[in-house]
C-alpha positions as CSV (number, residue, x, y, z in Angstrom):
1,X,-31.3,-185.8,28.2
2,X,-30.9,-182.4,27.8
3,X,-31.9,-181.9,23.8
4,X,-34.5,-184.5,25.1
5,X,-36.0,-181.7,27.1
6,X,-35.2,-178.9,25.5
7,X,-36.7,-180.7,22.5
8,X,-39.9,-181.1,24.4
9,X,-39.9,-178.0,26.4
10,X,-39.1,-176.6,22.5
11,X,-42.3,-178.5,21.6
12,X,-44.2,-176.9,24.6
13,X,-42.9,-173.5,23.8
14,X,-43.9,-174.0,20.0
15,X,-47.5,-175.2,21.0
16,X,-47.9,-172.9,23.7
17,X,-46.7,-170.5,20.6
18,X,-48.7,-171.9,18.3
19,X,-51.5,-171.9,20.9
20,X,-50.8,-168.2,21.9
21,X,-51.2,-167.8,17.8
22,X,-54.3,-170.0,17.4
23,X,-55.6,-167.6,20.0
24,X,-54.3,-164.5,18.3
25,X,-55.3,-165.5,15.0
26,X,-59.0,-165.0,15.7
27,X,-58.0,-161.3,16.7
28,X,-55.9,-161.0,13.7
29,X,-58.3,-162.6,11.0
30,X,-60.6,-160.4,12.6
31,X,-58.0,-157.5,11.9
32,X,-55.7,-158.7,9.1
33,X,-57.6,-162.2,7.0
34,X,-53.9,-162.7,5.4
35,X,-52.0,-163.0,7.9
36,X,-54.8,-165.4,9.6
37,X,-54.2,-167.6,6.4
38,X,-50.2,-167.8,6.3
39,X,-50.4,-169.0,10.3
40,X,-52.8,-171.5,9.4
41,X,-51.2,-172.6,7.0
42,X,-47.5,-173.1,8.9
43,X,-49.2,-175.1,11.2
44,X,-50.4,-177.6,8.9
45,X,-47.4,-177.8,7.5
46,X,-45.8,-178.4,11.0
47,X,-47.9,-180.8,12.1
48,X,-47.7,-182.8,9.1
49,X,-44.0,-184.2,9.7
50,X,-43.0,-187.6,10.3
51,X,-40.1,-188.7,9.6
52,X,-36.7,-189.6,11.6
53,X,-35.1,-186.3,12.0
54,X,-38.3,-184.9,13.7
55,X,-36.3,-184.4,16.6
56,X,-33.5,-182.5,15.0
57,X,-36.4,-180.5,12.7
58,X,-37.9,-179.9,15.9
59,X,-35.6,-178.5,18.1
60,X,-34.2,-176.9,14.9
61,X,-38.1,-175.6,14.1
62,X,-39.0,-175.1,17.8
63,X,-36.2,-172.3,18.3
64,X,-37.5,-171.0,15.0
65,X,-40.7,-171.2,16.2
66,X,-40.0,-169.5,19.3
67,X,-38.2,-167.5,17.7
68,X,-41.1,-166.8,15.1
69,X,-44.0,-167.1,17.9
70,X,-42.2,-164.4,20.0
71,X,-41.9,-162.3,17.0
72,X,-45.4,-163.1,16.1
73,X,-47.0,-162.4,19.3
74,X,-45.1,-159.2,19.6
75,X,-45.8,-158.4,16.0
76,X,-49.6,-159.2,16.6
77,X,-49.4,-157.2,20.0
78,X,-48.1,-154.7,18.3
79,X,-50.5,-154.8,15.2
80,X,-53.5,-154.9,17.3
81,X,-52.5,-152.1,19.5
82,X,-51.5,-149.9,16.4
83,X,-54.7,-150.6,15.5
84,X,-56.4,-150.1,18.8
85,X,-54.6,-147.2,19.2
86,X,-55.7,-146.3,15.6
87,X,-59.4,-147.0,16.3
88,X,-58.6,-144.9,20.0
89,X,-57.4,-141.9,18.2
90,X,-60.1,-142.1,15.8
91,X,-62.4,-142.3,18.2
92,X,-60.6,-139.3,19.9
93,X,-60.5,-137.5,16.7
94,X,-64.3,-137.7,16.2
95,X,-64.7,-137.5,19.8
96,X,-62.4,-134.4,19.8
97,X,-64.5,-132.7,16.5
98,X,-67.9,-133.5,18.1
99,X,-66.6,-131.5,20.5
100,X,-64.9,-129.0,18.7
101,X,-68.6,-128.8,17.3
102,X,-70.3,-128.3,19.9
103,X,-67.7,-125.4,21.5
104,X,-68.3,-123.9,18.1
105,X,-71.9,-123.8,18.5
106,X,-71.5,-123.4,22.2
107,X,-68.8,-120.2,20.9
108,X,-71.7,-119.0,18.4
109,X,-74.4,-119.1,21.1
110,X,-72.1,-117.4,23.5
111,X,-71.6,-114.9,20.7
112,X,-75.1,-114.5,19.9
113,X,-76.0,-114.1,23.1
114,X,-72.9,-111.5,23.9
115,X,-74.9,-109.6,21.2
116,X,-77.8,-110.0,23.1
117,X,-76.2,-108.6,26.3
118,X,-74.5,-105.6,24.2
119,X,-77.8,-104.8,22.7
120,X,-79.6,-105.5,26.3
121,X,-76.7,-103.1,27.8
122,X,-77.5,-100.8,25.0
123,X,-80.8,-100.4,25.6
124,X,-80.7,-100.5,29.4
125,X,-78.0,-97.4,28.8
126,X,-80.9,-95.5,27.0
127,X,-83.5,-96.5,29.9
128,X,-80.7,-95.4,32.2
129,X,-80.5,-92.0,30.2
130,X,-84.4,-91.4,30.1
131,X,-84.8,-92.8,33.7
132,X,-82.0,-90.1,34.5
133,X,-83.8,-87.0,32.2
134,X,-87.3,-88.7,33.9
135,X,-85.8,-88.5,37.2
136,X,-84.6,-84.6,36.6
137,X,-88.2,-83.9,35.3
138,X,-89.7,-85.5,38.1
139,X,-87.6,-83.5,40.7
140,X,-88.2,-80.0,38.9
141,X,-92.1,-81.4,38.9
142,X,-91.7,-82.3,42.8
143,X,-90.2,-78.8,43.6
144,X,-93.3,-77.0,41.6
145,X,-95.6,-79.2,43.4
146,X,-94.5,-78.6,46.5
147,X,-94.4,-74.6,45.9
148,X,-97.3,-75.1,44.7
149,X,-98.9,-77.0,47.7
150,X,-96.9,-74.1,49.6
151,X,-98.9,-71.8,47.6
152,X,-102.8,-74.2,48.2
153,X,-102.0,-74.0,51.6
154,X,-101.5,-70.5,52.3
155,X,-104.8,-69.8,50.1
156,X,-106.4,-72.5,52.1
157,X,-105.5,-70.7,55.2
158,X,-106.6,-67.5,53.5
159,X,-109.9,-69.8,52.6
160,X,-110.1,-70.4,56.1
161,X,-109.8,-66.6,57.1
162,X,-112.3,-65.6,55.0
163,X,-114.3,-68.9,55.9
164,X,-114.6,-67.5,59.4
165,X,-115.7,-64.5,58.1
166,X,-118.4,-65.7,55.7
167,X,-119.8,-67.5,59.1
168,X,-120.1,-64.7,60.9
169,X,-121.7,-62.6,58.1
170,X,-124.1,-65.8,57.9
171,X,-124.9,-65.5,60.8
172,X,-125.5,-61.8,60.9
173,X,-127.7,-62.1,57.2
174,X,-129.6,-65.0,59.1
175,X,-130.4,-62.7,61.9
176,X,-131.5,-59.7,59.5
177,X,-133.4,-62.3,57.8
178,X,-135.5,-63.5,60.1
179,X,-136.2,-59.8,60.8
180,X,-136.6,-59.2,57.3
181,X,-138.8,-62.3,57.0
182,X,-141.1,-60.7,59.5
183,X,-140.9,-57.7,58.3
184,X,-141.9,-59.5,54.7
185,X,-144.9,-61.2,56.1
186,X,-146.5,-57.8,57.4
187,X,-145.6,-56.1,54.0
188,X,-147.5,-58.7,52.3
189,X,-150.2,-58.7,54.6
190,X,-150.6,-55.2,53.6
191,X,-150.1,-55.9,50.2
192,X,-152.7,-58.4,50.2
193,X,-155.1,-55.9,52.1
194,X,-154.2,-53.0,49.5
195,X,-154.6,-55.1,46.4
196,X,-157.9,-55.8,47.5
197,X,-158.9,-53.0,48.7
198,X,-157.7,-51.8,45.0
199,X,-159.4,-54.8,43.4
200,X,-162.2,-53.3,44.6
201,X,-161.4,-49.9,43.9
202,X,-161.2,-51.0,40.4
203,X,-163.9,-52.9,39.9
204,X,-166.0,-49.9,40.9
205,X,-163.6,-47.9,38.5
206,X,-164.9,-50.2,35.7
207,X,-168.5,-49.6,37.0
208,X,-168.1,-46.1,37.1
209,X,-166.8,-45.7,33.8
210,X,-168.7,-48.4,32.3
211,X,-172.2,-46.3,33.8
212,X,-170.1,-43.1,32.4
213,X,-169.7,-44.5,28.7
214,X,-173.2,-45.5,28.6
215,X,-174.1,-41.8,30.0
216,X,-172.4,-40.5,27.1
217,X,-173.7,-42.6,24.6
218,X,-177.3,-42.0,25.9
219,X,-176.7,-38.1,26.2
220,X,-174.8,-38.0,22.6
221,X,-178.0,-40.0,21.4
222,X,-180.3,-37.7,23.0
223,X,-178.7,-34.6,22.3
224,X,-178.4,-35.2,18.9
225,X,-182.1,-35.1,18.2
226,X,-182.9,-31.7,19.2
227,X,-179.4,-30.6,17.2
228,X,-180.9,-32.3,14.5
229,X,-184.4,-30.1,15.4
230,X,-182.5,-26.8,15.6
231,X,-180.3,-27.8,12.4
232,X,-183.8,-28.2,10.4
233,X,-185.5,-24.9,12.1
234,X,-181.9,-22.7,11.0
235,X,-182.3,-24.0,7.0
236,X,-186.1,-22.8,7.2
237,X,-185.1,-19.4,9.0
238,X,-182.3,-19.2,6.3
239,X,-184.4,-20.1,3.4
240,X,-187.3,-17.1,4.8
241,X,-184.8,-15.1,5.7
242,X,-182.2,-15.8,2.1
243,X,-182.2,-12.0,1.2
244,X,-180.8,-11.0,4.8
245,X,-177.6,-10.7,4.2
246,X,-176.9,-10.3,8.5
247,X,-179.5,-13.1,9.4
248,X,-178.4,-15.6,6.7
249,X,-175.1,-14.9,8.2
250,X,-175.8,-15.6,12.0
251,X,-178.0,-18.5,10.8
252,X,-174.9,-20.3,8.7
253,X,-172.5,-19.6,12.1
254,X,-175.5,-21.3,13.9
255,X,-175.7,-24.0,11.4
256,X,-171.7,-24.6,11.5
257,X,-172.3,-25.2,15.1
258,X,-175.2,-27.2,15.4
259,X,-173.1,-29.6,12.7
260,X,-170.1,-29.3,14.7
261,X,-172.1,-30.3,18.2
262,X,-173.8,-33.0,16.2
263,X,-170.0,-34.2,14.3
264,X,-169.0,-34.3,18.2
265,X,-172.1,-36.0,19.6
266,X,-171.6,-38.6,16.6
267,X,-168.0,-39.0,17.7
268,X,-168.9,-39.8,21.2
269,X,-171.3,-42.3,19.9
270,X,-168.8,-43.9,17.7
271,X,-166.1,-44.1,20.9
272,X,-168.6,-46.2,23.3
273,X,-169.8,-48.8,20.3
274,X,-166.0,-48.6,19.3
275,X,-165.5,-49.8,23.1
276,X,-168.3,-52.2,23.3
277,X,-168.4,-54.1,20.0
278,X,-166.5,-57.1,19.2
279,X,-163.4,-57.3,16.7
280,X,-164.3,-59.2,13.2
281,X,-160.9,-59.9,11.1
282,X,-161.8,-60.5,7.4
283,X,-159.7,-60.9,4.8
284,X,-159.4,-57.4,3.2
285,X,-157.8,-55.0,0.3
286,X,-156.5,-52.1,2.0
287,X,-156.6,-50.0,-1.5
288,X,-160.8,-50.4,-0.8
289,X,-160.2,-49.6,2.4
290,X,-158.6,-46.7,1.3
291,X,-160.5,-45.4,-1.4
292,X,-163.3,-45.4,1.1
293,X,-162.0,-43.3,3.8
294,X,-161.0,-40.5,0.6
295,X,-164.6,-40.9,-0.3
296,X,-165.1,-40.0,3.6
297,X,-162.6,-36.8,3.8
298,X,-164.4,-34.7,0.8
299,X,-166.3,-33.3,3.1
300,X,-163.0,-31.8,4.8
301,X,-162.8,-27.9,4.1
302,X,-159.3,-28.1,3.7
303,X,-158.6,-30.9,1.5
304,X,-158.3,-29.0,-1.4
305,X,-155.4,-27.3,0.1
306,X,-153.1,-30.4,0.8
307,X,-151.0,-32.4,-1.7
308,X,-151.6,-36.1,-0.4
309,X,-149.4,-39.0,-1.5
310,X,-149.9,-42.4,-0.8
311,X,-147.4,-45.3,-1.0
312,X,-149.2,-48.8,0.2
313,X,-147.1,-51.6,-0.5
314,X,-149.3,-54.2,0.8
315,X,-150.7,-55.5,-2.5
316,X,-152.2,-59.1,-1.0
317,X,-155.4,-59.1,1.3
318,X,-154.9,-59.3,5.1
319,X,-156.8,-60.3,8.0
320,X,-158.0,-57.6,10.2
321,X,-160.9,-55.5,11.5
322,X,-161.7,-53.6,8.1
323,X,-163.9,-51.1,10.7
324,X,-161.2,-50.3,12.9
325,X,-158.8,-50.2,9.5
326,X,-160.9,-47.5,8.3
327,X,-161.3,-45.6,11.5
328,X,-157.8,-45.9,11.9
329,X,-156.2,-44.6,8.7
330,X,-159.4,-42.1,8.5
331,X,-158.9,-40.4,11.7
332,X,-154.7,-39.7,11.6
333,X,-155.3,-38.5,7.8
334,X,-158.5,-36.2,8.7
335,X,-156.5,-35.0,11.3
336,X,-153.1,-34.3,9.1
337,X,-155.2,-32.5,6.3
338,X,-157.2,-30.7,9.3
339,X,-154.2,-29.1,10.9
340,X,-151.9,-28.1,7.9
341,X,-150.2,-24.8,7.7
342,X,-151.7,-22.5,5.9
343,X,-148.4,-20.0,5.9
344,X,-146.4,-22.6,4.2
345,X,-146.1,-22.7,0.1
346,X,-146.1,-26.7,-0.3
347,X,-148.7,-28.0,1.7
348,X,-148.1,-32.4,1.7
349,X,-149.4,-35.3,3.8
350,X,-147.3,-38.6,3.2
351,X,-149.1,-41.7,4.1
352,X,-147.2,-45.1,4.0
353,X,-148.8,-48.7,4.1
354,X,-146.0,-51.6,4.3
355,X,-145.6,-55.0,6.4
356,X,-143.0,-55.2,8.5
357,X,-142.0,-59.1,9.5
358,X,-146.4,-59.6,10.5
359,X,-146.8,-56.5,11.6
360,X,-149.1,-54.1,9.5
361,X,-147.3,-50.7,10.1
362,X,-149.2,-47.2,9.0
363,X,-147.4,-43.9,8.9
364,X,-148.9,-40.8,8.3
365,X,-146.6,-37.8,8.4
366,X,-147.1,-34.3,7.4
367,X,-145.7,-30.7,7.9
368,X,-148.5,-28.8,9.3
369,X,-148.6,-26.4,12.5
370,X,-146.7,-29.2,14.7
371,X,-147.3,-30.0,18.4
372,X,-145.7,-28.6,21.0
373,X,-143.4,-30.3,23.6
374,X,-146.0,-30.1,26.5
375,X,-148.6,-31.4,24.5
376,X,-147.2,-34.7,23.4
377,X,-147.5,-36.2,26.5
378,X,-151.7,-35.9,26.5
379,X,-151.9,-36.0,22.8
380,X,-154.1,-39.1,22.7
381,X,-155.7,-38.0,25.8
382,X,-159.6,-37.6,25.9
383,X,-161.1,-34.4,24.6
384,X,-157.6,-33.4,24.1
385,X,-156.7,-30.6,21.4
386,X,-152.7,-30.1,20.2
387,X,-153.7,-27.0,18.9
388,X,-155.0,-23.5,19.7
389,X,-157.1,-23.5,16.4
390,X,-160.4,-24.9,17.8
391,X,-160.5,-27.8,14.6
392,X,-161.7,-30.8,15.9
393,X,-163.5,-31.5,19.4
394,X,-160.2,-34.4,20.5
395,X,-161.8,-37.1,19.9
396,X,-159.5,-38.6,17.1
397,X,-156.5,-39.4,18.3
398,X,-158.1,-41.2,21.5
399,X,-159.9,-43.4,19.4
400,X,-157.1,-44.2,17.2
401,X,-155.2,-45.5,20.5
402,X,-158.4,-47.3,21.7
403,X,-158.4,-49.4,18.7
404,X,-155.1,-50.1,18.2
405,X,-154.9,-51.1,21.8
406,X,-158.0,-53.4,21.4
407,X,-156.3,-54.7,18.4
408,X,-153.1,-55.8,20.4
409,X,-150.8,-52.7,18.2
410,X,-149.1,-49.6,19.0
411,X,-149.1,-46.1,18.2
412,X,-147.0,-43.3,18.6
413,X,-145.6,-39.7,17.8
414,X,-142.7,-38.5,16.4
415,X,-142.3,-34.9,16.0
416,X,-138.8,-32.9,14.1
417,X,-139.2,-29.6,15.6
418,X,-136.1,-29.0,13.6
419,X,-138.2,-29.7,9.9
420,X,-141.1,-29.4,12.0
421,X,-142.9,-33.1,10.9
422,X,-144.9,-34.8,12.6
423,X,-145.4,-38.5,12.1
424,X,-148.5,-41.0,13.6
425,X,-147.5,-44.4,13.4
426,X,-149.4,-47.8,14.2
427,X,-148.1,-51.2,14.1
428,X,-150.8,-54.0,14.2
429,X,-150.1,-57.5,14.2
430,X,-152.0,-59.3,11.4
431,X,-152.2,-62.3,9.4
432,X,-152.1,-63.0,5.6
């Protein structure tokens, strides 16, 4: 009864064995295919039996197979889990060195940006540094601004001083203006009333003098018919009277007058149509011009006497008056040869011709008897003689100024008492 059941609870334990192994067998063919074959393979072999000692084979074979089936389950247990555990650690290891990976690269990034942050602490040193010097700079700027807004405010109160007194001196120039401005409107009240009244003054001037060159030019006119008269009467006396030594001398001093009255009367003549006619530029050679006035002066007594040079370097024709030209060069030449100095050994008049930017400028210098001082100031004065020799009636220089005035020039006199020179010289705008 007893190997009965222990037979049959041997037979249980081997199928619940060989049950536990059909179960594990899956796992292990899974996990190990030979060992999956040799289990099959025992059971075949166990369930194939059948002959009389099954009973003793069994209980013999059960114990075995307990034996065996505890051994095997303990043997699979322990195969899977080495295997499990295998798979585990495995899966730790790569586990562990996909982590390991990622703290390296977490490490690297941490490194790169501790870099960063020393760089970053680097450069936020230097900012410190500059903020620092920018800061110092800043402070020694605040203290000069504020001495100098010290300073703008005590010249604004000095501004302000002198403000004040500006007003009140504005206020005292507004008062003296407005007394000035009234005083300013009577002034030019009066001015108004004189320059009328001297608007008319010289408008009656010009009438006055205007009637007073016509005068002259009717009496020089007039006169110089019976001068002409008495000139022709004194060559008949003479020629009657040619062997009279004492009346052919009265009559030539009478003659020299009557030609000197008639020169003068001439010369008066010439100063009024001088004043009266209009100005004609033509295109001109001043060497005619000239050679014209030379053929004029022959009749001067003391041309002989003078050495004359002439230096014109005005080569090209010009545009100007050629009257007033010749009146011009003939009348400051006349007068140099007329008033030479007769105690002197070299005897010279120097005349000089030359354009200056487009002015035509004369010169006319010469070392005769001189002028003195007080008689520069009149020298182109009317009737006015620089000389006690009575040589000319004063009519030359006053009509060299006329014309040059009329022909928008200049004239003047310089005299070298010291080489005692004397030097006329025009300066007449022209054109080429």
């Amino acid at each position: 009864m007893f190997v009965k059941n222990y037979l049959n609870y041997s037979i249980i334990l081997t199928l619940i064995s060989s049950l536990l192994l059909l179960a594990v067998m899956p796992i292990e063919a899974a996990v190990d295919p030979i060992f999956a074959s040799q289990n099959a393979s025992m059971l075949n072999y166990l369930f194939s039996i059948e002959d009389e000692n099954l009973s003793n084979i069994f209980e013999a074979l059960s114990i075995s197979l307990l034996g065996l089936g505890i051994f095997g389950i303990a043997f699979s247990f322990v195969n899977v889990g080495s295997k499990r555990i295998k798979r585990h650690n495995d899966y730790l290891e790569n586990l562990v060195k996909d982590r390991t990976k990622t703290l390296e690269q977490k490490h690297q990034q941490l490194r790169e940006q501790n870099e960063a942050y020393k760089e970053a602490l680097e450069l936020i040193q230097d900012q410190k540094e500059e903020i620092e010097t920018a800061q110092q700079d800043l402070l020694v700027k605040n203290r000069d601004l504020r001495e100098a807004f010290e300073e703008i405010q005590s010249q604004n109160e000095l501004l302000d001083h002198e403000r004040s007194k500006l007003e009140q001196a504005k206020r005292i120039i507004q008062g003296q203006n407005k007394k000035l401005m009234g005083i300013a409107r009577n002034l030019d009240q009066q001015v108004q009333e004189r320059t009328k009244e001297l608007s008319i003054s010289n408008n009656l001037l010009l009438e006055k003098n205007k009637e007073l060159d016509e005068f002259i030019y009717k009496s020089a006119h007039d006169l110089r018919g019976p001068i002409a008269r008495f000139k022709g009467l004194s060559q008949l006396i003479q020629m009657e009277y040619d062997q009279n030594n004492d009346i052919s001398d009265h009559l030539k001093h009478l003659n020299h007058s009557a030609n000197h009255m008639d020169s003068m009367l001439k010369r008066l003549s010439n100063v009024y149509e001088i004043s009266a006619r209009p100005i004609t530029p033509q295109k001109i050679d001043i060497e005619m011009i000239l050679e014209t006035v030379f053929e004029r002066l022959k009749g001067e007594e003391n041309l002989d006497n003078v050495s004359i040079e002439v230096n014109n370097t005005v080569k090209d024709k010009v545009q100007i008056d050629p009257s007033s030209l010749h009146l011009i060069l003939k009348n400051l030449i006349g007068n140099a040869v007329r008033f030479y100095d007769p105690l002197k050994l070299k005897k010279w008049v120097k005349v000089s011709i030359e354009l200056v930017d487009k002015d035509l400028v004369i010169s006319v210098k010469d070392n005769g008897i001189g002028i003195k001082k007080e008689q520069q100031e009149n020298i182109f004065d009317l009737f006015y003689v620089g000389s006690e020799l009575p040589k000319g009636p004063g009519l030359g220089l006053y009509i060299c100024k006329i014309i040059t005035k009329k022909l928008n020039g200049d004239i003047s006199l310089n005299y070298s008492s010291k080489e005692k020179e004397t030097e006329f010289k025009t300066s007449i705008p022209i054109s080429i």
